[in-house]
C-alpha positions as CSV (number, residue, x, y, z in Angstrom):
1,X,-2.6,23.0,-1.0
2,X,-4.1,22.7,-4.6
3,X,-7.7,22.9,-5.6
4,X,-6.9,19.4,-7.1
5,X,-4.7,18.1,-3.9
6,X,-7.6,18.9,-2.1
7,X,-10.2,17.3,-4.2
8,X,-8.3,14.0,-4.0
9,X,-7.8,14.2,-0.6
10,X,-11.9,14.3,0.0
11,X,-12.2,12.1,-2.6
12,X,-10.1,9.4,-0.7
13,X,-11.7,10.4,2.6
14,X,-15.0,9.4,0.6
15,X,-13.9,5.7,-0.7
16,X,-14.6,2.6,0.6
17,X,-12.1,1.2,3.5
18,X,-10.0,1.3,6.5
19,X,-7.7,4.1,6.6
20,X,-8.1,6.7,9.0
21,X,-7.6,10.3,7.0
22,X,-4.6,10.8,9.4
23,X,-2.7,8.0,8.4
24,X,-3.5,8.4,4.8
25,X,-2.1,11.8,4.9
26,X,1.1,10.7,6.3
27,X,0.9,8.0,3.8
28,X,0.3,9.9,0.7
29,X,3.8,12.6,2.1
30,X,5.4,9.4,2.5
31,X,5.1,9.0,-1.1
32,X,5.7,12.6,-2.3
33,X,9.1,11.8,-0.3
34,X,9.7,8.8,-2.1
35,X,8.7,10.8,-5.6
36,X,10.6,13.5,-5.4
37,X,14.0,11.8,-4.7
38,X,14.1,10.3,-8.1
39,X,17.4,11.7,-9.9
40,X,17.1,9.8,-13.6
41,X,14.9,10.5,-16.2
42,X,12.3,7.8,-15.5
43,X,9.7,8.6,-12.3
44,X,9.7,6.7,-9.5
45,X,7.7,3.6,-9.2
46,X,5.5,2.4,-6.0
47,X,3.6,-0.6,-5.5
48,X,0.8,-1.1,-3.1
49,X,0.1,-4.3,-2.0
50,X,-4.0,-4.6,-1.0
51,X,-6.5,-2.2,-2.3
52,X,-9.7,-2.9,-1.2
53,X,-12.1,-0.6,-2.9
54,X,-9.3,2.7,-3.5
55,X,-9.2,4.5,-0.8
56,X,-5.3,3.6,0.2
57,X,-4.6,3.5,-4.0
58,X,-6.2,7.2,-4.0
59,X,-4.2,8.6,-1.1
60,X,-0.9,7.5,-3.2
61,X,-2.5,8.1,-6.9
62,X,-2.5,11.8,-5.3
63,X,1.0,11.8,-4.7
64,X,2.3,9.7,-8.2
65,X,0.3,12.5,-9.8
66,X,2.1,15.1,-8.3
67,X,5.9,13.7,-8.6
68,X,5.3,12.3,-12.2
69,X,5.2,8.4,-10.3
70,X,3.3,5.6,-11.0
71,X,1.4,3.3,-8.5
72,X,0.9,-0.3,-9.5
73,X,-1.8,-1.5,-7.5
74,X,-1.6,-5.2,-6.5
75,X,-5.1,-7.3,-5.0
76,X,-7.1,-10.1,-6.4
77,X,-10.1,-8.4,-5.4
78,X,-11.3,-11.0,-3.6
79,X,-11.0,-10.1,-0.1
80,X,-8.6,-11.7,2.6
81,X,-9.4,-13.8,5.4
82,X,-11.1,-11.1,7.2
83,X,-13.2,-10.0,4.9
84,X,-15.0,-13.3,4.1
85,X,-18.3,-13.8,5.6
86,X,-18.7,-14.3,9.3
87,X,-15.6,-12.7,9.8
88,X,-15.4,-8.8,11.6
89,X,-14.4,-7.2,8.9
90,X,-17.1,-9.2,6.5
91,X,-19.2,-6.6,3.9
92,X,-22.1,-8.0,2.1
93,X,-22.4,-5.2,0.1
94,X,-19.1,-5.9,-2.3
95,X,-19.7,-9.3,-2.5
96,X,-21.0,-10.2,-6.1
97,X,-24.6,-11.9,-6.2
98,X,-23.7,-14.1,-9.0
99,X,-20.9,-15.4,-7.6
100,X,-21.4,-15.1,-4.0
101,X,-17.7,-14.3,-3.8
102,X,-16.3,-10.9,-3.0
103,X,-14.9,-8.6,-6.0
104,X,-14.1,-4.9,-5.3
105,X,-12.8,-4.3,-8.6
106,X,-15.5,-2.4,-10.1
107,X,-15.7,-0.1,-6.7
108,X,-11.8,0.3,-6.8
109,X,-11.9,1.2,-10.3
110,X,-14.7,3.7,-10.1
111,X,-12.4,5.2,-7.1
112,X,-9.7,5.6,-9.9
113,X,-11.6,6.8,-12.8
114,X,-13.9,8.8,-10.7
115,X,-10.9,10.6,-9.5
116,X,-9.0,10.9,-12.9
117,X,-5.7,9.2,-12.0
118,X,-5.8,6.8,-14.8
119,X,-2.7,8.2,-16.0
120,X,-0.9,7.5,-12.8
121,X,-2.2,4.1,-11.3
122,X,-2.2,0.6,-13.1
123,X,-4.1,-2.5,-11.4
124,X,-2.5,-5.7,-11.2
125,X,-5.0,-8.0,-10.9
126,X,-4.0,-11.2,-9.2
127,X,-2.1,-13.2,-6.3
128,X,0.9,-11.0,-4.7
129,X,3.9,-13.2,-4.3
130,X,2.9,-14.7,-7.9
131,X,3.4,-10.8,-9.3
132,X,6.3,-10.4,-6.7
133,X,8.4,-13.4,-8.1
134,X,8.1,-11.7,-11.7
135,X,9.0,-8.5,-10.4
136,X,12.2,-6.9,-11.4
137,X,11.6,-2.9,-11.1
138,X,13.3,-1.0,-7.9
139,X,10.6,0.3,-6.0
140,X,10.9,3.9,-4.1
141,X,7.8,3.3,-2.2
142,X,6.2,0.1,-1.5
143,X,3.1,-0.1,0.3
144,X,2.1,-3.5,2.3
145,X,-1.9,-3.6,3.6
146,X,-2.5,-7.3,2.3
147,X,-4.0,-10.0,3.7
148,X,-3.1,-10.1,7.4
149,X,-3.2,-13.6,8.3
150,X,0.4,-14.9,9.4
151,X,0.9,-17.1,5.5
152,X,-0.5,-14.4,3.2
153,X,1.5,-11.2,5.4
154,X,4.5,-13.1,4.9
155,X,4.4,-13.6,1.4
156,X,3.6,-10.2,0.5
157,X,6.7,-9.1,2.9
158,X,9.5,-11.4,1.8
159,X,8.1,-11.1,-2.1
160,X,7.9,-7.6,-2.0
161,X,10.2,-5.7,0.8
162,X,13.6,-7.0,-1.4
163,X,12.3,-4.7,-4.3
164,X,12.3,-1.3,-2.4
165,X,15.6,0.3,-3.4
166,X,18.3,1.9,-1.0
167,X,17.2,5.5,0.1
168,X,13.2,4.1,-0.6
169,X,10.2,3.7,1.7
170,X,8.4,1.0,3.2
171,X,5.2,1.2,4.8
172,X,3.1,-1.2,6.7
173,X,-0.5,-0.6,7.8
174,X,-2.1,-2.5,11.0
175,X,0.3,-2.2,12.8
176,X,-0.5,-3.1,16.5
177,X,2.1,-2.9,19.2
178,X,-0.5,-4.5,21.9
179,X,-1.8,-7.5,20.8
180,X,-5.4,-6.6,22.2
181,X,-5.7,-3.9,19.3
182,X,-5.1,-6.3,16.4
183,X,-3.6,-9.1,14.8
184,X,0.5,-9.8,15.4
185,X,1.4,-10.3,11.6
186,X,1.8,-6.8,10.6
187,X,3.7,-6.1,13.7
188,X,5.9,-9.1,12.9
189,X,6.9,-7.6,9.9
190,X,7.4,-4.4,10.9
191,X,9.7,-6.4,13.5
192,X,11.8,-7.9,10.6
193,X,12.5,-5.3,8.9
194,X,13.9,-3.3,11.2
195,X,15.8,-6.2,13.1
196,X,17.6,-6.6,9.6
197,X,19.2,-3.6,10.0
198,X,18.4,-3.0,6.5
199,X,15.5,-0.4,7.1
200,X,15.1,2.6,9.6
201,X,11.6,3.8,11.1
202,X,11.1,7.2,9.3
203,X,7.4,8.1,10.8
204,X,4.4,6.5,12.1
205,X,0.4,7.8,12.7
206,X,-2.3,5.1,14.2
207,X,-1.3,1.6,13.1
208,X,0.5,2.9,10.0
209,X,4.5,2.6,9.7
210,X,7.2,3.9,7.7
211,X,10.5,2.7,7.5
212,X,13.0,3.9,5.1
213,X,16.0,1.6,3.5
214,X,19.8,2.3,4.6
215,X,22.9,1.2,2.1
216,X,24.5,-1.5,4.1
217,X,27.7,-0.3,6.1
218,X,30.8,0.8,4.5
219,X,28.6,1.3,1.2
220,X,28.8,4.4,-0.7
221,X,25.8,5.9,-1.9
């Protein structure tokens, strides 16, 4: 491993949020896969889908760095459901005083800047499935850690999961088998996509999921 691999790596460990090392790790490979299996001049393109404050957008900065990618990082930056106040997940210290609203834009892009992947990651500030239905780019990775409440998890899937090309990745976080660990939507979509017979698990550490798309039968790709 690189000096610099390893400096992001602690870096990401060090930001703000949710995801366990392990399961950033097998994130960020995910993406290296995805990265390096671009055959035309252009690098691939991945899209993550909830950032919080950087750590998931640094795990796979790490990787667009390395395979010549870029990341577009989708959030609002205003929290989801379970982020507001009085909720579990609720933390007082990124909401803004003036506003009294959350906004972890500043901390997400100190995480970028600090970690010098400005050349690799672009924020897209704003609602998901308003980006998605503008979207036109074939995604090799896409990476879905939105809002988890059943209307917002949806949206994010069916405006973002038709994007990933054939042969790309898909990967869903919270993901909770037992419904006593955590809330069904992830796991719903997890579900879908493979009951469409359109994507195929390819790896999974904690709550995290990777699925890969398949060419529909009798296609040649």
């Amino acid at each position: 491993m690189s000096e610099r691999l390893e400096a992001l790596l602690a870096h990401a460990r060090a930001t703000k949020g949710f995801m366990p090392d392990d399961e950033g790790l097998v994130l960020y490979r995910a993406a290296v896969r995805a990265g390096r299996r671009r055959h035309v001049a252009r690098g691939a393109t991945f899209v993550e889908i909830g950032a919080w404050c950087g750590k998931s957008t640094v795990y796979l900065g790490a990787a667009a760095e390395e395979t010549d990618a870029v990341l577009f990082s989708v959030d609002h930056h205003h929290g989801s459901e379970e982020n507001q106040a009085g909720w579990e997940h609720h933390d007082p210290e990124v909401v803004d005083p003036a506003t009294g609203r959350i906004d972890t834009l500043g901390l997400w892009r100190r995480a970028v800047d600090s970690a010098g992947l400005g050349a690799n990651v672009v924020a897209m500030v704003g609602d998901s499935p308003t980006i998605a239905t503008r979207w036109s780019t074939p995604l090799d990775l896409c990476f879905i850690d939105g809002g988890h409440g059943e209307e917002p998890a949806w949206a994010d899937f069916e405006g973002w999961a038709p994007h990933v090309c054939i042969g790309g990745w898909l990967a869903i976080h919270d993901v909770f088998c037992d419904p006593a660990d955590g809330g069904r939507p992830p796991y719903e979509l997890w579900c879908a996509a493979l009951d469409s017979k359109q994507f195929v698990e390819d790896g999974e550490c904690g709550s995290l999921r990777v699925l890969r798309r398949i060419a529909p039968p009798g296609t040649d790709v």
